[in-house]
C-alpha positions in Angstrom: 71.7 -66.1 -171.1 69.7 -69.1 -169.9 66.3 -69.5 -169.2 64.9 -72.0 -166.6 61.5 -72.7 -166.4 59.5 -75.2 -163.7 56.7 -76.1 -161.9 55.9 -74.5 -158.6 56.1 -77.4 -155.7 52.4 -76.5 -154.0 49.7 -79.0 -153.3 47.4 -78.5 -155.6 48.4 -81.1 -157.6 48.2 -83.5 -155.2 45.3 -82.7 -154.2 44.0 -82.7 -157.9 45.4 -86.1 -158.3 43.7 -87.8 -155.3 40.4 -86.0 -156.5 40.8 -87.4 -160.1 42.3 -90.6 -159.1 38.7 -91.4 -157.0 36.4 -89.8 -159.7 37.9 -92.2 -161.7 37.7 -95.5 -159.1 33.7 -94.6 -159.1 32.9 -94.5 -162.7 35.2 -97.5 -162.8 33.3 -99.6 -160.7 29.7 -97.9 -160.8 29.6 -97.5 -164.8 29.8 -101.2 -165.7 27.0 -101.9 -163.6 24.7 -99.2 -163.1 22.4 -97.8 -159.8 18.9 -98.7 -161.2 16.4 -100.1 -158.3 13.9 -100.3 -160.9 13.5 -104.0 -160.8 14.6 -104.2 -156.9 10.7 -105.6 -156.4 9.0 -106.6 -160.0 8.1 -110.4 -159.3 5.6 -111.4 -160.9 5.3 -109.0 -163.4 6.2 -108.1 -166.7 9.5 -106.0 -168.0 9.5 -104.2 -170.9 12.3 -102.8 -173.0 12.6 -101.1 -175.6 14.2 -101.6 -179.1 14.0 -98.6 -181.1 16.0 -97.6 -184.0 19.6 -98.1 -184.7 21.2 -100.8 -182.7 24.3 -99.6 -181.6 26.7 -100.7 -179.1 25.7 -98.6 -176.3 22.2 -100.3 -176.5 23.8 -103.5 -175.4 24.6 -103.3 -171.9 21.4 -101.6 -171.4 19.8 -104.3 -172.3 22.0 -107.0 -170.5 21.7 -105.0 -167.1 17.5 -104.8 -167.7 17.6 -108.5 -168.0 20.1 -109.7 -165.2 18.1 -107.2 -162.8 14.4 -108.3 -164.2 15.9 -111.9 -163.3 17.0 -110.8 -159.6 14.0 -109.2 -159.1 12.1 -112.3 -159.9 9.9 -110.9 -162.9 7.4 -112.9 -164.6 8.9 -112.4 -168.2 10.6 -109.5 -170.5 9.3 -108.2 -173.7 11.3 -106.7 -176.0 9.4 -104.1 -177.9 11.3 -104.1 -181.4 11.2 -101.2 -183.5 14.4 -101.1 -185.6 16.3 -100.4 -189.4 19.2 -103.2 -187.9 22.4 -101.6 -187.3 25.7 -103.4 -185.7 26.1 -107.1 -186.0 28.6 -107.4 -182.8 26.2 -105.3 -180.5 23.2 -107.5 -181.5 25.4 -110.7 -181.5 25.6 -109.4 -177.6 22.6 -108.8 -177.2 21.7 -112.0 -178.4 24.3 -113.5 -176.0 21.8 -111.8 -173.1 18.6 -113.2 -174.3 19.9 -116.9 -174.9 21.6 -116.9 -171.1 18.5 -115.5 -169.6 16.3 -117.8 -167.1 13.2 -116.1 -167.7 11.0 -116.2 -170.5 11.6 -113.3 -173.3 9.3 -112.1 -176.2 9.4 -109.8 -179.0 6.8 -107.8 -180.2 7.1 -106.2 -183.4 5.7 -103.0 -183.5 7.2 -101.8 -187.0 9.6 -103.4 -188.2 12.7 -105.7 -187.0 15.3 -105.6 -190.1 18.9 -106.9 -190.0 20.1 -107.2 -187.1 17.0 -107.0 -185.3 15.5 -109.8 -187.0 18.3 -111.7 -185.1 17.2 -110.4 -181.8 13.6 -111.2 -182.1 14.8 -114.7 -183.6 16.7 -115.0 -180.2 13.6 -114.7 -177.7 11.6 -117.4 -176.7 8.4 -116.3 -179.2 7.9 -113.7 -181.6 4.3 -111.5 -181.5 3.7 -109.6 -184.4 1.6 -106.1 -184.8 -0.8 -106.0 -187.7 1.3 -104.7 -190.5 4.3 -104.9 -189.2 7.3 -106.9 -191.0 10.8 -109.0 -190.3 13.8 -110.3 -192.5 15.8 -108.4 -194.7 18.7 -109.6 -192.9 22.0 -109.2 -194.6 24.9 -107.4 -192.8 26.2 -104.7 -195.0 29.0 -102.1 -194.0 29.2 -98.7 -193.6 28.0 -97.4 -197.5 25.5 -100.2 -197.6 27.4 -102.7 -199.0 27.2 -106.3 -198.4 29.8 -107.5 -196.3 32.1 -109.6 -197.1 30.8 -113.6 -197.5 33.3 -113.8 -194.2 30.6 -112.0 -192.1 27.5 -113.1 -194.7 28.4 -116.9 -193.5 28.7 -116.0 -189.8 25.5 -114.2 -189.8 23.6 -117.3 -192.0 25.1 -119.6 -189.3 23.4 -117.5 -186.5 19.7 -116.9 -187.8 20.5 -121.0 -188.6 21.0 -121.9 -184.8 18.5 -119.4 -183.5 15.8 -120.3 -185.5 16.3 -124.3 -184.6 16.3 -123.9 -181.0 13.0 -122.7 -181.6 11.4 -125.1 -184.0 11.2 -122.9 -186.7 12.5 -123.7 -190.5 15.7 -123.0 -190.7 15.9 -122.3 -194.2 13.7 -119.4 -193.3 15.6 -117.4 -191.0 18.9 -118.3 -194.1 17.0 -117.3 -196.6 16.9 -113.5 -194.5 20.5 -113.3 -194.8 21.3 -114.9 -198.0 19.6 -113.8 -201.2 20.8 -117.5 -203.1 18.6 -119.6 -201.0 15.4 -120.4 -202.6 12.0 -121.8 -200.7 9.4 -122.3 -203.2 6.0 -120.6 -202.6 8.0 -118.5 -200.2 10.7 -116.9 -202.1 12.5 -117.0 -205.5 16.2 -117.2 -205.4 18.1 -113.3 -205.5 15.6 -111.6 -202.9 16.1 -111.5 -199.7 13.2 -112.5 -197.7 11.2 -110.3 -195.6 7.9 -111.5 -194.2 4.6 -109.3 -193.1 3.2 -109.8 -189.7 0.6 -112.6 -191.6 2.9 -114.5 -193.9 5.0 -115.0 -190.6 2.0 -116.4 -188.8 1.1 -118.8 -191.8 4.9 -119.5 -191.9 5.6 -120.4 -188.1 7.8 -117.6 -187.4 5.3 -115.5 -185.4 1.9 -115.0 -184.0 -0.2 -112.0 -185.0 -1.9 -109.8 -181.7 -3.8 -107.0 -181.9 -2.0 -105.0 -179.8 -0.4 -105.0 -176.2 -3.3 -106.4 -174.1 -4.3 -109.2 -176.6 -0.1 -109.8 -176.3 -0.3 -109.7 -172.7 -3.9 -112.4 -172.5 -1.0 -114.7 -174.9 1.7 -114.5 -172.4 0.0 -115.0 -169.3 0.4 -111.5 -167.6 -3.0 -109.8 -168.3 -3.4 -109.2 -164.5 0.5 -108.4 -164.5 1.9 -104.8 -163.3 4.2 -103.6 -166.4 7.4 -101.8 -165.9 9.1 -100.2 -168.9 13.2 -100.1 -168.3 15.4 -96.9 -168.4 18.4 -96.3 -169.2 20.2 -95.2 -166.2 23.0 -92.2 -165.9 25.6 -94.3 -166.4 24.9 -95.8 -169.1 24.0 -92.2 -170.6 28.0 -91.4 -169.9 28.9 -94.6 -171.7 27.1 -93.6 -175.2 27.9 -89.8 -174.2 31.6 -90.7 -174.1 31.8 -93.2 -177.2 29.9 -90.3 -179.3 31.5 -90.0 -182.6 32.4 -86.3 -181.9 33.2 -86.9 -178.4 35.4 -89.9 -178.4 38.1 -87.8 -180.8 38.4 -85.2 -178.5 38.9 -86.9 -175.4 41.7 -88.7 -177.7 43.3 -85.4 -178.4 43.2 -84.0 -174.7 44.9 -87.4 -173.4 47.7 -87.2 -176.1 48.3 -83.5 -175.7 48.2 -83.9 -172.0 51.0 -86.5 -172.0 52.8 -84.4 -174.6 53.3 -81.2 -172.2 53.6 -83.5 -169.4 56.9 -85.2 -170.9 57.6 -81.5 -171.8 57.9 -80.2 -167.9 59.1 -81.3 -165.3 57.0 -83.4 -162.6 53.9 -84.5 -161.9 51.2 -81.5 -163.2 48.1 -81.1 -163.8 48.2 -81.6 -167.4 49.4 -85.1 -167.0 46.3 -85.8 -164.9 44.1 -84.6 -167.4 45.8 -86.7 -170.5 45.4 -89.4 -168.1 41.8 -88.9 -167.0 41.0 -88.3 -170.7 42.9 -92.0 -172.1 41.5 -93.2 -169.3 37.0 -92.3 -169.8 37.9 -93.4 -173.9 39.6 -97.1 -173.3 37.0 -97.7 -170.3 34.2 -96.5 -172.3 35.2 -98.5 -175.3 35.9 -101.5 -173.0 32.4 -101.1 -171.2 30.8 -100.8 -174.7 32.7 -103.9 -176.5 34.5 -102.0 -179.1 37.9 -102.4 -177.0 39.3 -105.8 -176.0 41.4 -106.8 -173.7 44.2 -107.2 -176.9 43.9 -103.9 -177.5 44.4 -102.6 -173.7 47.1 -104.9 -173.7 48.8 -103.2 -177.0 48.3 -100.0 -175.0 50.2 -101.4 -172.0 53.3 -102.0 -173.5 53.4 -99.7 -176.0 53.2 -97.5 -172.8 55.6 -99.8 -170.7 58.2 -99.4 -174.0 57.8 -95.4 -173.9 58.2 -95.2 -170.3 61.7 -97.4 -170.8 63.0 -94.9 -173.4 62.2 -91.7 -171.7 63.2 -92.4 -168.2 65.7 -95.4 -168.3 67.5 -95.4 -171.6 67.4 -91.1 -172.1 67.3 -90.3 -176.0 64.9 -91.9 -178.6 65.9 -95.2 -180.3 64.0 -98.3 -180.7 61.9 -98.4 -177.5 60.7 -95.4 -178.5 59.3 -96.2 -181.8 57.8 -99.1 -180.7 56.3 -97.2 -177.8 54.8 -95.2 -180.2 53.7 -97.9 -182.5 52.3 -99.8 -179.7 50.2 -97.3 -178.1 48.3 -96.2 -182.2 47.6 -99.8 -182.1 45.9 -100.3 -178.8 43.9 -97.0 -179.7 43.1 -97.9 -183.2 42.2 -101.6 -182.2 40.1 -99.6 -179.8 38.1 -98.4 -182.1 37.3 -101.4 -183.9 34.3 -104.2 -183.2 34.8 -107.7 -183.2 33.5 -107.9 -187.1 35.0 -104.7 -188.5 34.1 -104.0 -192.3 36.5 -101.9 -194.8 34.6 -98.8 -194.1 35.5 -99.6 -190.1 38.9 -99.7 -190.7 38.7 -96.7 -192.8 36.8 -94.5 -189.9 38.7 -95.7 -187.5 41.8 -94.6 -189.5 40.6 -91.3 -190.3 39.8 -90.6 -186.6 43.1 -91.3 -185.2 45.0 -89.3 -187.8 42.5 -86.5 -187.2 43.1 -86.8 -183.5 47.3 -87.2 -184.2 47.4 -83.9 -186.5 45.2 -81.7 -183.6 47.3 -83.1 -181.4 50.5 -81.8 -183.1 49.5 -78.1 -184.5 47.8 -77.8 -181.1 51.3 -78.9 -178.9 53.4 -76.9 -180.9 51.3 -73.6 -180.2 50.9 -74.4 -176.9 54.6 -75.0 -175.9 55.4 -72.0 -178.0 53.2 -69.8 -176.0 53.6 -71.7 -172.2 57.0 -69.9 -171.6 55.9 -66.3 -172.7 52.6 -66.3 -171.0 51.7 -64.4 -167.8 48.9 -66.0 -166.6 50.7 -69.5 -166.7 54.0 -67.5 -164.3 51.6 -65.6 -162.3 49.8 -69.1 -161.3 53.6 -70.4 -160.3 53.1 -73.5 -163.2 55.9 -71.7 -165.0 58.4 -69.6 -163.2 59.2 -66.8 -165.8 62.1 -64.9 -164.3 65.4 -65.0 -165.9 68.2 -66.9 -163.6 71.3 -64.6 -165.1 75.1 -64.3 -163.2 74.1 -60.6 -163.5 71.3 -61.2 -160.9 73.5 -63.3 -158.5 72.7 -66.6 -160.3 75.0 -69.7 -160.7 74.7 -72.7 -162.1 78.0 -74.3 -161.4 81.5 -72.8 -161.9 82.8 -73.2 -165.3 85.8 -76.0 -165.4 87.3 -74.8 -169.0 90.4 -76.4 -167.2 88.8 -79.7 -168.1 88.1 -79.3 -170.9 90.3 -81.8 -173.2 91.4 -83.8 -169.9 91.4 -87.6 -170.7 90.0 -90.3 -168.0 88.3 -93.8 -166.9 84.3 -93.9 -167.0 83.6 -95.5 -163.4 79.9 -96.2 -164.0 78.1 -96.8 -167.3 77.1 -93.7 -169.3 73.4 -93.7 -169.9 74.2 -91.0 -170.9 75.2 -89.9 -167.0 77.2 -91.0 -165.0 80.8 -90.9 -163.3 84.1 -90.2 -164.5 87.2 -90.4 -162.9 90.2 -87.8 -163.9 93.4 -88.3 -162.0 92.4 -88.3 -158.9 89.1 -86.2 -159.3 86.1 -87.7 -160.3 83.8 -85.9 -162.2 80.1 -85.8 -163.2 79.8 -86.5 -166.7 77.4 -86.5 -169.2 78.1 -89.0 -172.4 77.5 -87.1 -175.9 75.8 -89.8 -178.1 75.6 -93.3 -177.6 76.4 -95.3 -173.9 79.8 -95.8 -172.6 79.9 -98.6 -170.4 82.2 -98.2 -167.3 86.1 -98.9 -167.7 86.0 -97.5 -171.1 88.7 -94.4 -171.7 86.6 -90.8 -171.8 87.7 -87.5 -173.0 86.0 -84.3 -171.9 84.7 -81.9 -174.7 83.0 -79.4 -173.3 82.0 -78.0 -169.8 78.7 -76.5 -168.8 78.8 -75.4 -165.2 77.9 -78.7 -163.4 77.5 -80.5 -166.8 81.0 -81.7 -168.3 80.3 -83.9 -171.5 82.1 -86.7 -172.9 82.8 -88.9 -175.8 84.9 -91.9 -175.6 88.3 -92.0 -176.1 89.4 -94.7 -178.8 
């Protein structure tokens, strides 16, 4: 007694398709870029954005779209208003990227604090403005538990607060001896501290100037008559960080592989296919937008995906274009995961996310497509067609050839694994049992299925 399951031919999933397929042409194209008309007139006056605590990577192209639009819009200059513990070197290292490309003038005011990483971005402006009380430095890149990183990234960031702090005239040594606790500057610091300066030793030093506050910073800069606009983040950009969320980006990882997973599992194009799709889709372009993916790792996931599609649809059974398939596309998503100066404790998160993701992914597939064929909602819908196709009800699949069965012939196509066989003067549909049989080779039928005779070569 056979069961046959399939998917009802309706439009719905056509229609779903066409809807998705444009939902995702508009976050493609409107995401990257934004729909702020904040700065649509602000010549003349001043922009200010904020920098307030961790820097992450979504904070990066919020800030590079605040400045390419305060430049379009012909403002006067951008302050950055700095408020931060640090956080990720490549996000800052962007951001830093932003500020030196700019064609207006940028300042940093320090309202708190500017540690780490945000020392670099203040260091990146064109002046820094201090609050009373307020402090920068303590800038050495640590990883995840608070380590210092590896001399690897140490060097790279010492190099950086080097270059920055020249094109500005200030003491190189300085902005080194923030990042590397060796480097001694006597009647500054002692070598084995790090240095970290109050809003007055960086006056006396160079670094900064000291203001009062935000009017005495606006007299300095030449815009005490200026209108000030403060920059928001737009909704876009509020999808971007929504979507790259450590608890979000997992499970839109687990709905695209368990979407593909009960897509390969039933026949044509459903709507599960189109969500797995939609969900792959929102986590590489988030991760893209956001800098954690490159273009390496998109191009891992192309082939990996190019390889799978080979062993499923052209080469039937699973062999080595499978496994790499499979290899290829964990290595575009775990590459995906990973900035452009990963530490060990990266690596290890990124790890522990995928393998979370894999093992839902599994215990959640095999419930699933345990439960899809026995379910009533899934039959009544038409997704799955329940009803038993029995010869007691009328049904046949093919007439059974147990004449065949045993009859020796010539494959006229190659076996991959179907194809056509030719016995006496009938020629057959076969099916090869195993490995391919390329066409001339002598075949010998072992069993017959209704319209499925299957073969093995005949030595």
């Amino acid at each position: 007694m056979n069961k046959s399951y399939g998917r009802s031919e309706g439009s719905t999933p056509n229609r779903l398709s066409c809807a998705i397929i444009a939902l995702l042409a508009l976050i493609g194209i409107v995401i990257p870029y934004g729909t702020s008309d904040l700065y649509a007139t602000t010549e003349g006056q001043i922009v200010r954005i904020p920098v307030a605590g961790t820097i992450e990577l979504g904070l990066a192209p919020f800030i590079e779209r605040s400045l390419r639009e305060a430049e379009e819009g012909g403002a006067q200059a951008v302050v950055l208003i700095i408020d931060t513990p640090g956080g990720r070197l490549d996000a800052a290292q962007r951001i830093v990227a932003a500020l030196t490309r700019s064609e207006i003038p940028t300042y940093a005011f320090i309202d708190r604090s500017a540690f780490s990483a945000g020392a670099m971005i203040a260091l990146a402006t064109d002046e820094i403005y201090m609050a009373p009380g307020s402090v920068i430095g303590a800038a050495t890149p640590v990883d995840g538990s608070g380590e210092k990183s590896p001399e690897k990234i140490v060097s790279a960031m010492r190099a950086e607060m080097r270059a920055l702090a020249q094109r500005h005239q200030i003491d190189p040594l300085l902005a080194e001896a923030m990042v590397d606790e060796d480097i001694e500057i006597p009647g500054v610091i002692e070598s084995g501290k790090l240095l970290t300066l109050t809003s007055y030793e960086a006056t006396e030093l160079g670094i900064a100037q000291e203001v009062e506050g935000w009017e005495q910073l606006l007299a300095e800069i030449g815009g005490a008559q200026a209108t000030v606009l403060d920059a928001q983040i737009n909704w876009a950009e509020k999808i971007v960080r929504f979507l790259t969320h450590p608890m979000v980006a997992p499970l839109l990882l687990s709905l695209g592989f368990l979407g593909l997973i009960i897509e390969v599992k039933t026949p044509g194009l459903g709507l599960s296919g189109l969500v797995g799709a939609v969900a792959l889709t929102l986590f590489f372009g988030s991760h893209l937008i956001i800098g954690l993916a490159g273009w390496e790792a998109i191009i891992i996931l192309a082939i990996g995906l190019i390889l799978l599609g080979v062993e499923l649809f052209v080469l039937p059974g699973f062999g080595l274009f499978g496994v790499g398939g499979i290899i290829g596309i964990l290595a575009g998503i775990y590459l995906s995961m990973l900035g452009r100066l990963a530490t060990g404790p990266d690596y290890a998160r990124a790890a522990t996310m995928l393998s979370v993701s894999i093992i839902v992914v599994l215990i959640t597939a095999w419930a699933l497509l345990r439960r899809f064929p026995r379910s009533r909602r899934f039959s009544e819908s038409g997704i799955l067609l329940s009803d038993e196709m029995t010869r007691e009800k009328g049904y046949l699949s093919g007439e059974v050839r147990d004449d065949l069965i045993g009859a020796t012939g010539v494959a006229i196509t190659d076996l991959r694994p179907a194809g056509t066989g030719e016995f006496g003067e009938e020629r057959v549909d076969v099916t090869a049992d195993g490995s391919w049989i390329p066409a001339g080779a002598k075949i010998k039928i072992i069993r017959s299925e209704g319209y499925r005779h299957v073969v093995r070569e005949d030595k």
